[in-house]
BAFI-3210 file (N, C-alpha, C; in Angstrom, 3 decimals, decimal comma, padded with zeros to 6 digits):
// residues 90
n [1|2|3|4|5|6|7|8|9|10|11|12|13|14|15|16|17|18|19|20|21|22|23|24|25|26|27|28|29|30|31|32|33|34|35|36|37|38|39|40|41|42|43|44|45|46|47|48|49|50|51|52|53|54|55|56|57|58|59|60|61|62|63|64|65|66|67|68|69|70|71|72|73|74|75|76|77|78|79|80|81|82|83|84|85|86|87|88|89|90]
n.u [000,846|000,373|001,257|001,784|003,099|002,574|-000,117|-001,119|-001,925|-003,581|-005,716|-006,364|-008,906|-011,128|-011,278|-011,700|-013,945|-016,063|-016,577|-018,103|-017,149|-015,193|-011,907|-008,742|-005,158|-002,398|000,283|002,855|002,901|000,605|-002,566|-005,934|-009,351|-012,027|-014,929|-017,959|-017,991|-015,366|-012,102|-010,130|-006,448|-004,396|-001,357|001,877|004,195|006,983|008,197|010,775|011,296|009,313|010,363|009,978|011,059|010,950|008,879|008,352|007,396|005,838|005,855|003,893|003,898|001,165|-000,524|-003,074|-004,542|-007,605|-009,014|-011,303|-013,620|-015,680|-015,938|-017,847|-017,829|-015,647|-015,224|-017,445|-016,396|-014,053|-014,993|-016,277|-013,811|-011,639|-012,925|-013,258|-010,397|-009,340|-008,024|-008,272|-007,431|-006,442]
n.v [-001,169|002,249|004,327|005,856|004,169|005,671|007,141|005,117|003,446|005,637|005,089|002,762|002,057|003,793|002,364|-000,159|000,517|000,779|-001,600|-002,559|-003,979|-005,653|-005,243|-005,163|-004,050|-006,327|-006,675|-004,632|-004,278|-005,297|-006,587|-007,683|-008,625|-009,087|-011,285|-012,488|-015,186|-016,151|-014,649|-011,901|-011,893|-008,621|-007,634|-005,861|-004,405|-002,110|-000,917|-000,511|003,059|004,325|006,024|008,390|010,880|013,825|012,778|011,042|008,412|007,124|003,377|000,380|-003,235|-004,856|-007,485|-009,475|-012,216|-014,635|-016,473|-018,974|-017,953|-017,669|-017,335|-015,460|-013,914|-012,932|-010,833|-009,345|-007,614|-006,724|-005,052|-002,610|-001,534|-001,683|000,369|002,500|003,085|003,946|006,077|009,423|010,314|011,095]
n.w [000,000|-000,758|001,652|004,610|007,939|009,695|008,800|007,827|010,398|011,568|009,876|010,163|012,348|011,402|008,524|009,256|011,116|009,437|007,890|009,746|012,259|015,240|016,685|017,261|018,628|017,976|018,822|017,719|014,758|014,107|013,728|014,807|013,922|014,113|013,201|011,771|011,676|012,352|012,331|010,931|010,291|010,303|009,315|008,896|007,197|006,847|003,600|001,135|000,435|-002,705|-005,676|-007,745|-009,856|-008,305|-006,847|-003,945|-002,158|000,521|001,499|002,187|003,146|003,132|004,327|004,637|006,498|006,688|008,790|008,969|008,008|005,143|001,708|000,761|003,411|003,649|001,246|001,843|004,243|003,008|000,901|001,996|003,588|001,750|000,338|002,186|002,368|000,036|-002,246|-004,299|-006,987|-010,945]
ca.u [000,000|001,365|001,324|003,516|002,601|001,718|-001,378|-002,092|-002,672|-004,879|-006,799|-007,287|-009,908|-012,297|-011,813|-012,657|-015,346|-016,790|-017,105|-018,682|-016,646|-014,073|-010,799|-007,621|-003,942|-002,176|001,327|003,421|002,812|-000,585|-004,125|-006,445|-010,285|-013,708|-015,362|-019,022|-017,305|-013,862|-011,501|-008,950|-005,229|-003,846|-000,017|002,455|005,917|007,684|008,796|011,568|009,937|009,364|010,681|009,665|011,182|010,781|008,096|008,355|005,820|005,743|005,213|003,726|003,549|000,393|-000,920|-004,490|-004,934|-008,773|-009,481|-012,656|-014,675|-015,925|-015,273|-018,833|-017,477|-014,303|-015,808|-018,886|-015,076|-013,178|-015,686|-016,298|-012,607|-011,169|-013,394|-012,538|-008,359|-009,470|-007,571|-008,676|-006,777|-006,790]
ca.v [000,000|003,077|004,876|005,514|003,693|007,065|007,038|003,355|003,531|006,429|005,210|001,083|002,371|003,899|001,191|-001,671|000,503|000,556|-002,966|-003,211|-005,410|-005,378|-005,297|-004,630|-004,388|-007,575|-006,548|-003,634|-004,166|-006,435|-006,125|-009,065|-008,148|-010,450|-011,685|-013,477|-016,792|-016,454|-013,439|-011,430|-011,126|-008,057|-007,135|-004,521|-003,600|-000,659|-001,231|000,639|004,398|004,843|007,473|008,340|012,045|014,210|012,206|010,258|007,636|005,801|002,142|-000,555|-004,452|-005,479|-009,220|-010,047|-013,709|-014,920|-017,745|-019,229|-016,917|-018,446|-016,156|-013,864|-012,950|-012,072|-010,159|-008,536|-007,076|-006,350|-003,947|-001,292|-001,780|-000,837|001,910|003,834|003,286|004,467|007,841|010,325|010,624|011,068]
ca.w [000,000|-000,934|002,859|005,745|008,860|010,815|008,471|008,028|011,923|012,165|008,921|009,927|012,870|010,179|007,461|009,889|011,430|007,971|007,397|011,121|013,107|016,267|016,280|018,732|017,725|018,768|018,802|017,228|013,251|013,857|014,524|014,854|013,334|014,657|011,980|012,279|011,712|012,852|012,447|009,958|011,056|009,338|009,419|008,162|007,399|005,792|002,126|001,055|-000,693|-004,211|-005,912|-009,204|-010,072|-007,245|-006,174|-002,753|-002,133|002,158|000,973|003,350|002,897|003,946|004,818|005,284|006,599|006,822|009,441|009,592|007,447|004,113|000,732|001,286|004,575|003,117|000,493|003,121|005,247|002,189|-000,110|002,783|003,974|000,706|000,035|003,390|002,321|-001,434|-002,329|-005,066|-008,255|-011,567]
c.u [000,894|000,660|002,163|002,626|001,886|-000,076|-002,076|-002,757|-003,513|-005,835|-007,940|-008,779|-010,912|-012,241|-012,268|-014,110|-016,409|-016,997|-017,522|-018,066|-015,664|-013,376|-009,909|-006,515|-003,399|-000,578|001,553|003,241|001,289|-001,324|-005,359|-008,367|-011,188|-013,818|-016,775|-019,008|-015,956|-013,204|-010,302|-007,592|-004,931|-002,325|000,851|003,936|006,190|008,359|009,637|010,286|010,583|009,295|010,793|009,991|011,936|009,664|008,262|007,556|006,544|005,166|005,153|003,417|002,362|-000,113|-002,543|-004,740|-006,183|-008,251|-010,800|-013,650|-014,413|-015,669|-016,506|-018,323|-016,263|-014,568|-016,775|-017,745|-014,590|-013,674|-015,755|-014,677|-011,941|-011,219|-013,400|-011,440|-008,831|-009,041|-007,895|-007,390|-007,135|-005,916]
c.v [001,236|004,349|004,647|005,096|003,897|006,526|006,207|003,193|004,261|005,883|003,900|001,672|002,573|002,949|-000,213|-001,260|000,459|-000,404|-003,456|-004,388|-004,585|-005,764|-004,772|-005,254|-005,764|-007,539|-005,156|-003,574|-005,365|-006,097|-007,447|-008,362|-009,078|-010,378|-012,266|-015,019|-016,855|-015,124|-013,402|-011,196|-009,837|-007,407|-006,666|-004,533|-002,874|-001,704|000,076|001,860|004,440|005,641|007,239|010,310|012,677|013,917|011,011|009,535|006,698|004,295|001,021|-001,742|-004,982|-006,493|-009,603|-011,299|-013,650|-016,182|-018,041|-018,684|-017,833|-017,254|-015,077|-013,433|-012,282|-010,988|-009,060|-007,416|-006,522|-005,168|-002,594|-000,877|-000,697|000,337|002,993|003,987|004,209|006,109|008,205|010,396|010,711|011,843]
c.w [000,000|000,004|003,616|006,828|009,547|010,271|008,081|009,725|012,111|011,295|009,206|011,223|011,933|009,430|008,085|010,774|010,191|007,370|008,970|011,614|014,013|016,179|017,656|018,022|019,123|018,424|017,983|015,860|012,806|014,541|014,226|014,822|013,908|013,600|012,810|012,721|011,828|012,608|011,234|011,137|010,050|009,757|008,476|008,305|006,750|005,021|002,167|000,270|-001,939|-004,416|-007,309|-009,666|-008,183|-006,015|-004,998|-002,272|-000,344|001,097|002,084|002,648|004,042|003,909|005,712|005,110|007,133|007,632|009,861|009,010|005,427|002,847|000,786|002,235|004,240|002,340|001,297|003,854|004,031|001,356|000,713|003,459|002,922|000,134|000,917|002,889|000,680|-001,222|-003,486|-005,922|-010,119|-012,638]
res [x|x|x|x|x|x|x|x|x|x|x|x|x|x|x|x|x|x|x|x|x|x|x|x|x|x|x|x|x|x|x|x|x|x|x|x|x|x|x|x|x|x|x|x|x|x|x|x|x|x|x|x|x|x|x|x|x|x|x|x|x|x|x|x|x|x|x|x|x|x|x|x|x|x|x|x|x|x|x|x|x|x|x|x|x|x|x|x|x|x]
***
């Protein structure tokens, strides 16, 4: 994902309140999500930054493991998720 950590942390609150569910970080680069039928892990590390010109891009590796949740529930978490992180361009 092309963000710096600062604002992956303030942003995951809103994008998992937007697919309605609870959540709590479960270590320093991980946060562990409820689900109806079991729960998302999601975890992070800094990528080096891309630089294209004078352009500077934060880049994060992120890792969403499903346990227990069938592919609608993945999908039901993932559509409102995405569309909170969604940035404007063009």
């Amino acid at each position: 994902m092309a963000t710096s950590e600062a604002e992956w942390i303030a942003s995951l609150p809103r994008a998992i309140a937007a697919a309605r569910a609870s959540w709590r970080f479960d270590g320093p680069r991980q946060a562990v999500v409820s689900l109806p039928c079991g729960h998302l892990l999601i975890s992070w590390e800094p990528l080096p930054e891309r630089r294209i010109a004078l352009l500077v891009m934060k880049r994060l590796l992120v890792r969403f493991r499903f346990e227990g949740a069938d592919e609608g529930q993945r999908l039901a978490f993932m559509k409102p998720f995405d569309l909170t992180l969604q940035r404007g361009g063009g």
